[in-house]
C-alpha positions, -999 to 999 in steps of 0.1 A, spaced: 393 121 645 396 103 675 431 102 690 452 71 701 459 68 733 494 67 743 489 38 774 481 14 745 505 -8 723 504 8 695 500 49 713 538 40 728 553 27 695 538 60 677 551 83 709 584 78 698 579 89 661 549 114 668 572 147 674 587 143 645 560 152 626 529 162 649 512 190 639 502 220 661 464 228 663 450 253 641 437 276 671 475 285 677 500 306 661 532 284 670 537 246 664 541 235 695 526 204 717 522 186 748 550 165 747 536 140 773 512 130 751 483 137 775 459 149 744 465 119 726 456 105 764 422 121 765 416 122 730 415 162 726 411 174 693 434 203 701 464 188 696 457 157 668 490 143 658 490 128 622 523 108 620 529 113 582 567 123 578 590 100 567 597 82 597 559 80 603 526 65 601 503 81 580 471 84 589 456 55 572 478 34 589 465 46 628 432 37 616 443 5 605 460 -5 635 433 9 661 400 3 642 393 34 646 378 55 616 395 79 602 395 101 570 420 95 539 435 125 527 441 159 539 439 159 581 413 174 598 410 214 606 427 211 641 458 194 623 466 216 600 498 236 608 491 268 614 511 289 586 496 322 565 459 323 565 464 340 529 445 325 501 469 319 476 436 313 448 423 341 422 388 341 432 362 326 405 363 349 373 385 372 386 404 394 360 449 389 360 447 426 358 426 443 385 436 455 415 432 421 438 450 400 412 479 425 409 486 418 445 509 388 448 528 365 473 558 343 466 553 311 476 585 295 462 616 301 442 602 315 408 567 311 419 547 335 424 502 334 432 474 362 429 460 365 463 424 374 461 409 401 485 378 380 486 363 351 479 384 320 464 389 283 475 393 276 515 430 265 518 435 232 511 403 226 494 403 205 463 442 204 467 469 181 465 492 178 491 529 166 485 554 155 501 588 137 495 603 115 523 636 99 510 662 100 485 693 89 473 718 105 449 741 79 429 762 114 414 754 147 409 736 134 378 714 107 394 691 116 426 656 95 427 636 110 457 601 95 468 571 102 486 534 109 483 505 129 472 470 131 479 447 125 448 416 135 435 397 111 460 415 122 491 441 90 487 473 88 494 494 78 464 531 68 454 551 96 440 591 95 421 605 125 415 644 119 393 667 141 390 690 135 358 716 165 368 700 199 352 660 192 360 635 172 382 608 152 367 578 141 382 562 104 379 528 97 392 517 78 377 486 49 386 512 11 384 535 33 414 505 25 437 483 -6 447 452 8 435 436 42 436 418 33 468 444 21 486 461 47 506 498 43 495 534 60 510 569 54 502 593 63 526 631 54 516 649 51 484 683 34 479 697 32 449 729 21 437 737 28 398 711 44 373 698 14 361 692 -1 398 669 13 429 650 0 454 618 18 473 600 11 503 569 18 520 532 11 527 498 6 517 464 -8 529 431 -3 524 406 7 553 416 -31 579 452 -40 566 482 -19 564 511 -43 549 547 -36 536 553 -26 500 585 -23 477 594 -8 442 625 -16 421 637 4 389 654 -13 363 666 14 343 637 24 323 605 9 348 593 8 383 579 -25 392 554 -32 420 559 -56 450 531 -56 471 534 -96 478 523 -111 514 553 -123 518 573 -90 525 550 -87 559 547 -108 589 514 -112 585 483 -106 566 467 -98 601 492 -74 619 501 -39 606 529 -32 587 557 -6 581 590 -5 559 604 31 571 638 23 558 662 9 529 699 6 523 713 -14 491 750 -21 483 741 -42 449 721 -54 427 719 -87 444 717 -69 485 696 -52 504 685 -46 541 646 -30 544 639 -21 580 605 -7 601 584 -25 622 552 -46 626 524 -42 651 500 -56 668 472 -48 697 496 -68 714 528 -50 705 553 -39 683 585 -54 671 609 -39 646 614 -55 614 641 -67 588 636 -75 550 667 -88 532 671 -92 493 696 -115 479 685 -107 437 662 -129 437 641 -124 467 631 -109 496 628 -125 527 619 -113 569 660 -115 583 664 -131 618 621 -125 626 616 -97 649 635 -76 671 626 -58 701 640 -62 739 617 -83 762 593 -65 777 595 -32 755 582 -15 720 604 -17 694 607 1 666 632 6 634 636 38 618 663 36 594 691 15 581 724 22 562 748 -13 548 783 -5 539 788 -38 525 767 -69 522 785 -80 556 778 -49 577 750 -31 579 732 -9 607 698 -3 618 686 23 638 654 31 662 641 30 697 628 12 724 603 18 749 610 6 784 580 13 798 587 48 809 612 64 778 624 60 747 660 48 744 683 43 717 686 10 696 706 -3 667 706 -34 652 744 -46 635 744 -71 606 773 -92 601 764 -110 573 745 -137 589 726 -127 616 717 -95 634 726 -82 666 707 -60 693 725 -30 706 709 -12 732 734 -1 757 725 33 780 754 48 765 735 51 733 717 74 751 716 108 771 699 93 800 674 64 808 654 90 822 652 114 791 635 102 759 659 98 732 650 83 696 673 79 664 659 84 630 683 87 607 719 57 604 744 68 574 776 43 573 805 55 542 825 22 557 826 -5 581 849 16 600 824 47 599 783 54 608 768 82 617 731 79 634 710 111 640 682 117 660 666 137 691 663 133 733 642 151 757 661 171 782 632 178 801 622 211 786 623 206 750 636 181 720 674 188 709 697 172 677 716 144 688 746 124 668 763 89 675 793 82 656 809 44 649 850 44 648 848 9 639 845 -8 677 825 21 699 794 43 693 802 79 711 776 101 716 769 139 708 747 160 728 758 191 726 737 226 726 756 235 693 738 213 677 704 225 676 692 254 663 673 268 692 681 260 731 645 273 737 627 254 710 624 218 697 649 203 672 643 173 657 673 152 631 653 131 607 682 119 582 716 117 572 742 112 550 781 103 550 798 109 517 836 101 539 847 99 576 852 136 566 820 149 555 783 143 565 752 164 568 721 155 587 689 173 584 657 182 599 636 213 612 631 232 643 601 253 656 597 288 659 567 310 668 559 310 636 563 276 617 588 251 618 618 256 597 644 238 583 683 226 596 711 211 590 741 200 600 775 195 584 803 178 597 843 181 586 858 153 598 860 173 632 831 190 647 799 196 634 786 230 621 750 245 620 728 256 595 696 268 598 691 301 580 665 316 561 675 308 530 669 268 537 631 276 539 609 289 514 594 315 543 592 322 579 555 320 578 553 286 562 561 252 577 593 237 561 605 200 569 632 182 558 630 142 556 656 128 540 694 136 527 720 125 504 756 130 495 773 119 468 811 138 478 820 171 501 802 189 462 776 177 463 744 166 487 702 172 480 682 170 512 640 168 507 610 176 520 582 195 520 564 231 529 532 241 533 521 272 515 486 278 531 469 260 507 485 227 504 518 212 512 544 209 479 577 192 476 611 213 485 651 202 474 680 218 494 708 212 470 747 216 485 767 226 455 800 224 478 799 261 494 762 271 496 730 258 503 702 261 472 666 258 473 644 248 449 605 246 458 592 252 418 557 238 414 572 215 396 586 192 420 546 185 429 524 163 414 497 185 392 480 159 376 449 167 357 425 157 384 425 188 400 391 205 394 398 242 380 399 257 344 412 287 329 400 314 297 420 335 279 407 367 262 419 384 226 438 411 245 459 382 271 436 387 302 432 356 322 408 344 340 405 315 369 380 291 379 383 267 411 419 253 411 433 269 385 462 290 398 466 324 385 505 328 372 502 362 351 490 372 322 495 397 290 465 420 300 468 454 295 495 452 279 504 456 240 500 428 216 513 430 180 484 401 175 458 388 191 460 358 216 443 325 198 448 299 217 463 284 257 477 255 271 482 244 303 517 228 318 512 197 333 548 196 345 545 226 365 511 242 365 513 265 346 506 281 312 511 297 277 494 320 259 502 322 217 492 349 195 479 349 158 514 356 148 532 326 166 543 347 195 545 326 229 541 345 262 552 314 288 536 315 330 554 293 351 559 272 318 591 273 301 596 291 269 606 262 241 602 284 212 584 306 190 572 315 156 572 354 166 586 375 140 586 353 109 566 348 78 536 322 79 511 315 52 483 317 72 478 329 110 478 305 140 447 293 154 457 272 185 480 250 205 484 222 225 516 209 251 532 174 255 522 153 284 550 158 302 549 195 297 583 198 276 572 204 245 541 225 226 525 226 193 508 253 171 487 244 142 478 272 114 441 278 99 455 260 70 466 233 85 504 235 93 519 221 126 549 237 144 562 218 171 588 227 197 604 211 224 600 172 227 567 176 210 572 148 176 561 163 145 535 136 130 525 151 101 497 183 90 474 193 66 495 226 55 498 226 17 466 205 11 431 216 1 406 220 31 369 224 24 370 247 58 402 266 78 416 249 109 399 265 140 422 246 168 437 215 181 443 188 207 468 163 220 469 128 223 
């Protein structure tokens, strides 16, 4: 991949966003980087930054904006972040129940993979990568969070994961995105009822990169990919942020860029339509860019970002009054004019209250940073406490203010190891730090955290993702008022059929893997009181179930919706088959009879009528 020099337009807007998310060389053991930028400078492969988090250009979007050419999909070997060089993959044919397979690693809450002793897929091969990059919570019953995933082809695509107070479910489906080709990434969610939510982000194909919005209605996402939403067909653009107080408002921030520069960006909706606020913002004679953007009302809103004054980055907002927008880029907004600083992150619970996160440079290494708005005066918070590690870099990406009284900001911080989550809480009075071990799925596997949201003081999620040495899958951080809980199921990923991989299943409940199938256990060599007839896979969360002769279910990383185990049939089952959202199963019997469970429908069966031959299987629809 060839590297974008820093000296150029677009190399200074990127500087600014790059540590967020660049990603350590695959030659080292620690994520760390030259934070000058001189190997995006001379173009060394060592240290390749892909700016794909959620305040960040993917990939695409570099090659886009550079001409240069560069591959969709997964980076390159030197930008993959170092984590466990364990295969996480049954190798081809390998038996659940020898020796290697019996061997396992946990790779998330509940999850659990055979690691082969040989052989098996390289990491990352034929996988897809996940990751979310926003969300927003209208109770503890309503969370949409948003992001992407890397299909079959190496594409980027839109991904909605909703959270209805008990589950998550995932939607991936093909009218999220522009078009299978295009590389496609949403990167904040606002929403403000159930029935009402608006996403934005970015597509392109390989020479235009152009803004992109998605609105839910209740029961639908609808696409907006019009020409209109960009500043032009010819420049590159980037909506990194969104903030809606009604149906009928909302501010969309990021930035558009050119050879000849960069300017941030405002998109305003008024119910009907969206239109570029008050053209483009930047100070004369710097690189603008917006990050984030939070409206209390539809008369005050605040953007966040940075500019860059030809030697650091320094803290910007943009204010909204209703009409117009206003530039704020004093040097108290930031540490000092001789230290980087960038904000990421803008959370306002009044007119009277924000709360902007972000980073500075103090020379040595990245620390947190907080500004808070009383109402007239931004103060700013620097302090030591805030970061996780005086030694190491910490980085705030997002934040969120339920009250004047409680807010928690969130983000990662590296170690020697991989980076790991953070965050912050605050009680109305000084902030508090957490950035334990329980936040992370490991200390050997990179964990990031992009986006947060809080409902009340009872209730926040905060997204994300981790990579478990194979690809990288979506992570929730859920605050249920005194503890922190994470969640990094397979199911929060997208598994849609297009991975290439197959499983069999044997009489006596051995399994057996093939290419991306994951091994997730199995009944082998164990007792049956009937033979295993029949397997179907979980395209909810990747997993699988096994069901005897008898109706007995045996469920792998696949919930267990019911059974016919232990009661009388009139003839023995021959097979089964799940619903496509993987919440529901049926069996059918050799003579014909269907038994579903779950949400699977029952739409008739053949039991009872003459058959010229038994039932051998079946399929769904």
């Amino acid at each position: 991949m060839t590297a974008v020099g820093s000296e150029t337009p677009l190399g200074r807007v990127l500087e600014g966003l790059r540590r967020v998310v660049c990603r350590a060389t695959i030659n080292e053991a620690s994520t760390k980087w030259d934070k000058r930028g001189s190997d995006l400078r001379s173009g060394k492969s060592a240290l390749a930054c892909s700016v794909v988090a959620v305040l960040s250009v993917p990939a695409f979007v570099v090659a886009a904006m550079t001409a240069v050419v560069v591959t969709h999909g997964r980076p390159a070997a030197a930008e993959t972040l170092v984590t466990s060089q364990t295969r996480i993959q049954s190798a081809p044919g390998e038996r659940d129940h020898s020796a290697a397979a019996e061997r396992r690693v946990r790779v998330g809450v509940g999850a659990t993979a055979s690691i082969a002793s040989e052989g098996g897929l390289p990491a990352g091969s034929g996988a897809m990568d996940n990751r979310l990059t926003g969300i927003s919570c209208v109770s503890s019953l309503f969370c949409v969070a948003v992001g992407s995933y890397t299909n079959s082809g190496g594409t980027l695509q839109n991904l909605v994961l909703t959270w209805n107070g008990s589950t998550w479910s995932v939607d991936a489906s093909s009218t999220l995105s522009t078009a299978a080709t295009d590389s496609n990434r949403l990167t904040g969610v606002s929403c403000v009822s159930t029935t009402f939510c608006v996403a934005a982000g970015v597509y392109g194909g390989p020479s235009s990169i152009q803004n992109l919005i998605l609105t839910w209605n209740g029961s639908t996402w609808s696409l907006d990919s019009a020409s209109s939403l960009s500043t032009s067909t010819t420049h590159a653009n980037l909506l990194t942020g969104i903030s809606c107080t009604s149906t009928i408002f909302c501010a969309a921030t990021g930035f558009s860029t050119s050879q000849l520069g960069s300017h941030g960006l405002v998109l305003t909706w008024d119910g009907k339509s969206w239109s570029l606020t008050g053209g483009m913002f930047s100070v004369p004679g710097t690189q603008a860019t917006l990050t984030g953007v939070s409206c209390a009302s539809a008369t005050f809103c605040v953007a966040t970002g940075g500019n860059f004054n030809g030697t650091n980055y320094q803290s910007s907002l943009l204010t909204w009054n209703g009409k117009a927008w206003a530039s704020n880029t004093s040097a108290a907004l930031s540490t000092s004019p001789y230290q980087d600083n960038f904000l990421t992150g803008i959370s306002c619970a009044s007119t009277i209250y924000c709360v902007a996160s972000g980073y500075y440079d103090n020379g040595v290494n990245d620390q947190n940073l907080v500004l808070a708005f009383n109402g007239s005066s931004w103060s700013l918070n620097s302090a030591g406490s805030l970061s996780a590690s005086q030694s190491e870099n910490n980085f705030l990406v997002g934040v969120s203010c339920a009250s004047s009284s409680f807010c928690v900001a969130a983000g990662y911080y590296t170690t020697k190891l991989a980076n790991q989550n953070a965050v912050l809480q605050w009680n109305g009075s000084s902030w508090s730090l957490d950035s334990s071990s329980s936040l992370s799925t490991s200390g050997f596997e990179a964990n990031l955290l992009s986006g947060v949201s809080c409902t009340s003081a009872t209730f926040c999620a905060a997204v994300g993702y981790f990579d478990n040495g194979a690809n990288e899958q979506d992570l929730v951080v859920s605050w249920n008022g005194s503890a922190w809980v994470l969640d990094a199921a397979p199911a929060l990923s997208s598994t849609l059929a297009t991975l290439p991989g197959y499983w069999f299943v044997a009489s006596d409940g051995g399994i057996f893997s093939f290419g991306d199938a994951k091994f997730y256990g199995s009944m082998g060599g164990k007792r049956l009181n009937a033979p295993i007839v029949g397997m179907a896979a979980d395209p909810a969360t990747g997993g699988y179930w096994f069901v005897a002769s008898d109706g007995g279910i045996f469920s792998f990383n696949a919930p267990f919706l019911g059974s016919m185990g232990g009661r009388r049939l009139n003839a023995p089952i021959v097979g089964m088959a799940s619903s496509s959202d993987g919440r529901g199963y049926w069996f059918v019997a050799s003579d014909g009879g269907i038994f579903s469970f779950g949400d699977s429908a029952f739409d008739g069966s053949m039991g009872g009528k003459p058959l010229n031959a038994p039932i051998v299987n079946m399929a769904a629809a």
